[in-house]
C-alpha positions as a Markdown table, in Angstrom:
| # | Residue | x | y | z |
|---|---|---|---|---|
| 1 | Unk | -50.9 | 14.3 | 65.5 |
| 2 | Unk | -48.4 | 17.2 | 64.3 |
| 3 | Unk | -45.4 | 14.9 | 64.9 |
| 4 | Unk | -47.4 | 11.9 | 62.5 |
| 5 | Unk | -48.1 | 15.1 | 59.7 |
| 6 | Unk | -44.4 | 15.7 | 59.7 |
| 7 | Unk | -43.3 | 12.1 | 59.3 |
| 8 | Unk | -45.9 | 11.9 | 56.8 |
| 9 | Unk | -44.2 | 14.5 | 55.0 |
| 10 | Unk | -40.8 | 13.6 | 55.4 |
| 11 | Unk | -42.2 | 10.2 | 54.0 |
| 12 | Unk | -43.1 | 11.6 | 51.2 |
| 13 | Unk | -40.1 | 13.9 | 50.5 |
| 14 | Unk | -38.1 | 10.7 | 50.3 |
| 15 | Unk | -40.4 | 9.3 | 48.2 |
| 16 | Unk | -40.8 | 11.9 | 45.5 |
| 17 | Unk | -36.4 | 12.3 | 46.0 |
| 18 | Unk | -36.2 | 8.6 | 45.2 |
| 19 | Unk | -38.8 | 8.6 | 42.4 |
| 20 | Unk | -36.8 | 12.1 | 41.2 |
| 21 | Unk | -33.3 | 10.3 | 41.0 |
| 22 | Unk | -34.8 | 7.1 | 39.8 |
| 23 | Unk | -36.3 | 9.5 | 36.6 |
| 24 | Unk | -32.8 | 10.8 | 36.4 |
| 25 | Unk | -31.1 | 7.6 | 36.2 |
| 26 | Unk | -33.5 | 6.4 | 33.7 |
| 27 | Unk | -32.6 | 9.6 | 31.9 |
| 28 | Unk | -28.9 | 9.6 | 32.1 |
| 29 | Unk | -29.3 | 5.2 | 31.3 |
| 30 | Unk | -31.0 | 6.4 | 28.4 |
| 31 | Unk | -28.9 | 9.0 | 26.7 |
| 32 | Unk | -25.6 | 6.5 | 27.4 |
| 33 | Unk | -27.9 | 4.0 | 25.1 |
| 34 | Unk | -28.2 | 6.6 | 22.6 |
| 35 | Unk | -24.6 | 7.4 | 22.3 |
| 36 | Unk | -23.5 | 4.5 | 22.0 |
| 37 | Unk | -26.2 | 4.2 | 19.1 |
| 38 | Unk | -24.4 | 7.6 | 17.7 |
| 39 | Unk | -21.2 | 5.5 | 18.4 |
| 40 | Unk | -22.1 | 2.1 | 16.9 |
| 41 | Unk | -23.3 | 4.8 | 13.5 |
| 42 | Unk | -20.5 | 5.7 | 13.2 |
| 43 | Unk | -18.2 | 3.6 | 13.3 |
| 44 | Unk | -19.7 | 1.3 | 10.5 |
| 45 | Unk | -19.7 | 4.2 | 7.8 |
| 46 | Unk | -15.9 | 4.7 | 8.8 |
| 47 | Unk | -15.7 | 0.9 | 8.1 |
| 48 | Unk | -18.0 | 1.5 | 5.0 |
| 49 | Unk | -16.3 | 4.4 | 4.1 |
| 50 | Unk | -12.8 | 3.0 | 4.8 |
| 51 | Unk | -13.4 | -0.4 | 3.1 |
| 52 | Unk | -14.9 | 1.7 | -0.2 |
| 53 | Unk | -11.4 | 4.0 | -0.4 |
| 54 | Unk | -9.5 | 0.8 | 0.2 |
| 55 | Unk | -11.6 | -0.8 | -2.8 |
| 56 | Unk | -10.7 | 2.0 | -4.9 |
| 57 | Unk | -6.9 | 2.2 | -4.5 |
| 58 | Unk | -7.4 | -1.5 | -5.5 |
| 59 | Unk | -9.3 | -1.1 | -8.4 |
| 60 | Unk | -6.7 | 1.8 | -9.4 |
| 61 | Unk | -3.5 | -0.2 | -9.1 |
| 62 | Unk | -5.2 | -3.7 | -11.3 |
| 63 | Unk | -6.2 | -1.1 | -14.2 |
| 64 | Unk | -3.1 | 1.1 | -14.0 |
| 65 | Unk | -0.3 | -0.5 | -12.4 |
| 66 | Unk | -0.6 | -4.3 | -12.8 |
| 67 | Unk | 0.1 | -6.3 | -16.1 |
| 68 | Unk | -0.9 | -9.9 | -16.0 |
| 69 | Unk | -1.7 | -10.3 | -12.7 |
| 70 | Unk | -4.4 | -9.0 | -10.2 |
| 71 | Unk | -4.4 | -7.2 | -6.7 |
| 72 | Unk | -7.3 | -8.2 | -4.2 |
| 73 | Unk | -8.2 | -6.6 | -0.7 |
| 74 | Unk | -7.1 | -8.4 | 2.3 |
| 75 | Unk | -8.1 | -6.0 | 5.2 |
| 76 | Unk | -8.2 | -2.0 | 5.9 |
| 77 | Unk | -7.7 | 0.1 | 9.2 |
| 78 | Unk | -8.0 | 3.7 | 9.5 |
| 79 | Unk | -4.8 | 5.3 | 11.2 |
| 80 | Unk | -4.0 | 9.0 | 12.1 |
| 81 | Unk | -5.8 | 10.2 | 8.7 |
| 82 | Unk | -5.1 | 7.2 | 6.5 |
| 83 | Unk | -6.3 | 4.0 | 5.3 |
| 84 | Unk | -3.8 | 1.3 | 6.0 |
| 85 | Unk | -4.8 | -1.7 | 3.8 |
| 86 | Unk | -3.7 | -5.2 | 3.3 |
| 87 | Unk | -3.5 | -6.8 | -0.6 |
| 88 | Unk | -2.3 | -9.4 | -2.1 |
| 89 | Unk | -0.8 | -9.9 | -5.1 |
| 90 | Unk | -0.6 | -13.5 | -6.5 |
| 91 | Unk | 1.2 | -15.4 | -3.7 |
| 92 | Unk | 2.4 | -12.1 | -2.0 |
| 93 | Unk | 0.6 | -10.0 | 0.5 |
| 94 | Unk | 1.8 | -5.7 | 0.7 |
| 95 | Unk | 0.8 | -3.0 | 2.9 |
| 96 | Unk | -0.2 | -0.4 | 1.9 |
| 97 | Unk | -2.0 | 3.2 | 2.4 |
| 98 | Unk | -4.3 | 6.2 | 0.8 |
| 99 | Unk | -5.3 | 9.0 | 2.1 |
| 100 | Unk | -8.9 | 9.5 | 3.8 |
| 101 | Unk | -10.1 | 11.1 | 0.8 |
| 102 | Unk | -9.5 | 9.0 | -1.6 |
| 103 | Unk | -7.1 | 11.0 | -3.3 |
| 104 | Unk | -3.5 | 9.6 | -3.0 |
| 105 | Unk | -2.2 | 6.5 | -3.0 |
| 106 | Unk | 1.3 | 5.8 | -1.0 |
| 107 | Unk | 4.7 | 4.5 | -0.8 |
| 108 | Unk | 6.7 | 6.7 | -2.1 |
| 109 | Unk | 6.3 | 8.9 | -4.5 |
| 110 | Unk | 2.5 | 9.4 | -3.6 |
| 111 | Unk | -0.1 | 8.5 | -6.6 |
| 112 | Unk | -3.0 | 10.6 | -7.7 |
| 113 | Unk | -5.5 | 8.6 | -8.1 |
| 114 | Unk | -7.4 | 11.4 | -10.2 |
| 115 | Unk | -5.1 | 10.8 | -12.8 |
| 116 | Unk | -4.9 | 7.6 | -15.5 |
| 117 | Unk | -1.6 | 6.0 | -16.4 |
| 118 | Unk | -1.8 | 5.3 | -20.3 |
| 119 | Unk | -1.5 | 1.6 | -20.9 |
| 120 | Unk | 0.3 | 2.1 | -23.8 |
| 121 | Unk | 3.9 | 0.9 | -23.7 |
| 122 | Unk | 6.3 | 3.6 | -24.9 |
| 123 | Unk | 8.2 | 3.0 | -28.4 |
| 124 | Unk | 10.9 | 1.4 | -28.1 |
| 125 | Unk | 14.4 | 2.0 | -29.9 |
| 126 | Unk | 14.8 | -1.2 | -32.1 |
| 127 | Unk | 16.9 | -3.5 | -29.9 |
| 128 | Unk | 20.4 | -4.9 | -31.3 |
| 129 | Unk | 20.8 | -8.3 | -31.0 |
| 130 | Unk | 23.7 | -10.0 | -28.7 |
| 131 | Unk | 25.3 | -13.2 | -28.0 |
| 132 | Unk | 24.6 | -14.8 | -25.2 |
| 133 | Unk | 28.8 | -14.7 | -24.7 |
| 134 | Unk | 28.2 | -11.3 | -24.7 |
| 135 | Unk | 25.1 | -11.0 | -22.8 |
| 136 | Unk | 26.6 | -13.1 | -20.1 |
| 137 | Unk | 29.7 | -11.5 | -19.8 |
| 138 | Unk | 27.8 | -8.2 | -19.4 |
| 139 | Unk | 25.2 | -9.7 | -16.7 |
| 140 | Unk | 28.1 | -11.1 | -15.1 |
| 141 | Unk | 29.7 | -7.5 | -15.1 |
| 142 | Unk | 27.1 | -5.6 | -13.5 |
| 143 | Unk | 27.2 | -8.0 | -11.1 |
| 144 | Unk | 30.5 | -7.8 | -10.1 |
| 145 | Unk | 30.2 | -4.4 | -9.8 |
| 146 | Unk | 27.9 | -4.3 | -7.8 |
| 147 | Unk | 25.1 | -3.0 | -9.6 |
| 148 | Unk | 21.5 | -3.7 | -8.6 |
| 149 | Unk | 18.5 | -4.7 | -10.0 |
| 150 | Unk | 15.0 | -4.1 | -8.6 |
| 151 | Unk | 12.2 | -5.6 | -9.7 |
| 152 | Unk | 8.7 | -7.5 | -9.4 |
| 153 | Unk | 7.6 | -10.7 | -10.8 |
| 154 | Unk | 4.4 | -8.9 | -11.4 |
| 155 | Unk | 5.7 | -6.0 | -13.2 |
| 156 | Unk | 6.2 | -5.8 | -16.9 |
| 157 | Unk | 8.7 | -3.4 | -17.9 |
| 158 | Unk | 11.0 | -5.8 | -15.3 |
| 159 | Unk | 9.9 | -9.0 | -17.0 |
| 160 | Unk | 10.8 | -7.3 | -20.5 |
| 161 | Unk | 13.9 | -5.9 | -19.1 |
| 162 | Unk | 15.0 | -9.9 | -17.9 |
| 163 | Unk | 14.0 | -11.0 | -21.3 |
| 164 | Unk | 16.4 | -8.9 | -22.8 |
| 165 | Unk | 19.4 | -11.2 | -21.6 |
| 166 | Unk | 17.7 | -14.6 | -21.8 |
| 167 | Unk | 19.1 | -17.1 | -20.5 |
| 168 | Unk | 22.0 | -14.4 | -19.5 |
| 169 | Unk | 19.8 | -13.3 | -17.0 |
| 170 | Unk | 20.1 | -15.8 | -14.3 |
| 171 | Unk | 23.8 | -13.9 | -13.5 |
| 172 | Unk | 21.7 | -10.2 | -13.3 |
| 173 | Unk | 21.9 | -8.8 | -10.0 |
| 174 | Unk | 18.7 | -8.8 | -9.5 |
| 175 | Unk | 16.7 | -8.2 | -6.3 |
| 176 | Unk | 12.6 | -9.5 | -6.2 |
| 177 | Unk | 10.3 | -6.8 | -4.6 |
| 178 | Unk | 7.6 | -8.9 | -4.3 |
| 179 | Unk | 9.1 | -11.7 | -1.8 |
| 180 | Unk | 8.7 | -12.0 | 1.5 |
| 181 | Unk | 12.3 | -12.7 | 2.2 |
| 182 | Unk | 13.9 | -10.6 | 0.1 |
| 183 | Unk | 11.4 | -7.1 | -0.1 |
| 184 | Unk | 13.2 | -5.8 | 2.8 |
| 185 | Unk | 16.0 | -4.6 | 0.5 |
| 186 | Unk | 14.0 | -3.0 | -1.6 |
| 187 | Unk | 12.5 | -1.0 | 1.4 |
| 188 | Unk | 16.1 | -0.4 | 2.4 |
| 189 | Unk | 16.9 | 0.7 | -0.7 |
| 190 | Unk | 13.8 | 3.1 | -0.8 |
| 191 | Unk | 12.4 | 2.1 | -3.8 |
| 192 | Unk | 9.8 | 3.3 | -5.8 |
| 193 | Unk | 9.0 | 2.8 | -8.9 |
| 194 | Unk | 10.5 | -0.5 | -10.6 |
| 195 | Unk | 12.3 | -1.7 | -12.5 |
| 196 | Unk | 15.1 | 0.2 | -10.8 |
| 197 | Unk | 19.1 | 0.4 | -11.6 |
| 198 | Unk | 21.0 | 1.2 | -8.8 |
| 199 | Unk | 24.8 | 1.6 | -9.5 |
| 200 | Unk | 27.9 | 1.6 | -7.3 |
| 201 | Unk | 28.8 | 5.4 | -7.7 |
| 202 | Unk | 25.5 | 6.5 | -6.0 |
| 203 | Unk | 23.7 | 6.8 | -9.5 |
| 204 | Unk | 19.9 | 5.5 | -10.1 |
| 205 | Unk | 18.1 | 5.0 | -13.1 |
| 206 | Unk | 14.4 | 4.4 | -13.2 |
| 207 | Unk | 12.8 | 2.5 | -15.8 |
| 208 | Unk | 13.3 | -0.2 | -18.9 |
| 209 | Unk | 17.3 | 0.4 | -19.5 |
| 210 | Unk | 18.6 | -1.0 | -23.2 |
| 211 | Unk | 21.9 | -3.1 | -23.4 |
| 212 | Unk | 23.8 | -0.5 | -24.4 |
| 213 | Unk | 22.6 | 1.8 | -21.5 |
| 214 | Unk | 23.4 | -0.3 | -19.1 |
| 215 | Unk | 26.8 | -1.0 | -20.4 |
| 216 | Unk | 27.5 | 2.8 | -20.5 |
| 217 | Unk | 26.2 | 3.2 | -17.0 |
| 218 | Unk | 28.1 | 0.7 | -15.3 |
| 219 | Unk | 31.6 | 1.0 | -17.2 |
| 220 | Unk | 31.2 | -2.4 | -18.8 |
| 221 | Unk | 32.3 | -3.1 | -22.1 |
| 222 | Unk | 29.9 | -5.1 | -24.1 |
């Protein structure tokens, strides 16, 4: 009779330890389910969060830094405290990145994006009026020299600065940011803002340059 009482007990030891560690699994089941809840939270307002910082560096470079054409977002990834984002300009697709916050906007130099960019185009010296002989000759010059020219199709101080030679400027030296095959010089070159003069003596010039400028820069004579 004792030796039935004891199995009886030791019966019901295992019973309660099994019904114990199945309310422990339950439990432990349970709080996985809710971190991964936590998990699954989070991550999509990072994603919100990332794709609404992305959608603002956007908006900030079509009404500051773009003239005639528009930037659209392709894709954003947060890495090590920035958002790397994908756009697309025209037929052209960039990389790109801004801070977490929201604040600056890279490459090189950085770009607050607290701060507005007046769309007003600077005044302008009045222009003197060339040859195309002369225009050539000069485009020709720079050339030979070894000069450079850095640009975008979709920028308008480089359109204007083109326009200044005519048809003189099919012999600048001239190097398109914006195209796949040849934006790696640019990168090379480290530029940052464009248009951008780069000369043989280690001198750069950022900005819209006049004829005469860019005579006096390179050593050509006009």
């Amino acid at each position: 009779m004792f030796n039935m009482f004891t199995k009886s007990i030791k019966i019901l030891a295992l019973i309660a330890f099994l019904v114990a560690a199945g309310v422990i699994s339950i439990g432990i089941f349970s709080n996985l389910d809710k971190i991964k809840t936590l998990s699954s939270q989070q991550d999509k307002e990072q994603d919100s969060n990332a794709q609404k910082i992305a959608e603002k560096a956007i908006d900030y470079i079509n009404e500051n830094m773009l003239k005639g054409t528009t930037a659209s977002l392709i894709s954003v990834v947060e890495e090590t405290g920035l958002y790397t984002f994908q756009l697309k300009i025209g037929d052209n697709e960039f990389t790109s990145y801004v801070t977490s916050d929201g604040k600056f906007l890279f490459p090189d130099p950085p770009v607050d994006l607290e701060q507005k960019i007046s769309k007003e185009e600077p005044e302008q010296p009045e222009e003197k009026e060339y040859s195309l002989k002369t225009l050539e000759n000069l485009a020709k010059c720079l050339t030979e020299k070894g000069a450079k020219f850095y640009g975008s199709s979709g920028c308008g101080w480089c359109n204007r600065q083109k326009t200044l030679f005519g048809e003189a400027s099919q012999y600048l030296p001239y190097v398109e940011c914006a195209d796949e095959k040849t934006k790696h010089l640019c990168e090379e070159a480290e530029i940052g803002p464009i248009p951008t003069w780069d000369f043989p003596d280690g001198q750069r010039v950022e900005g819209f340059q006049s004829i005469e400028k860019l005579a006096e820069l390179s050593g050509c004579s006009l």
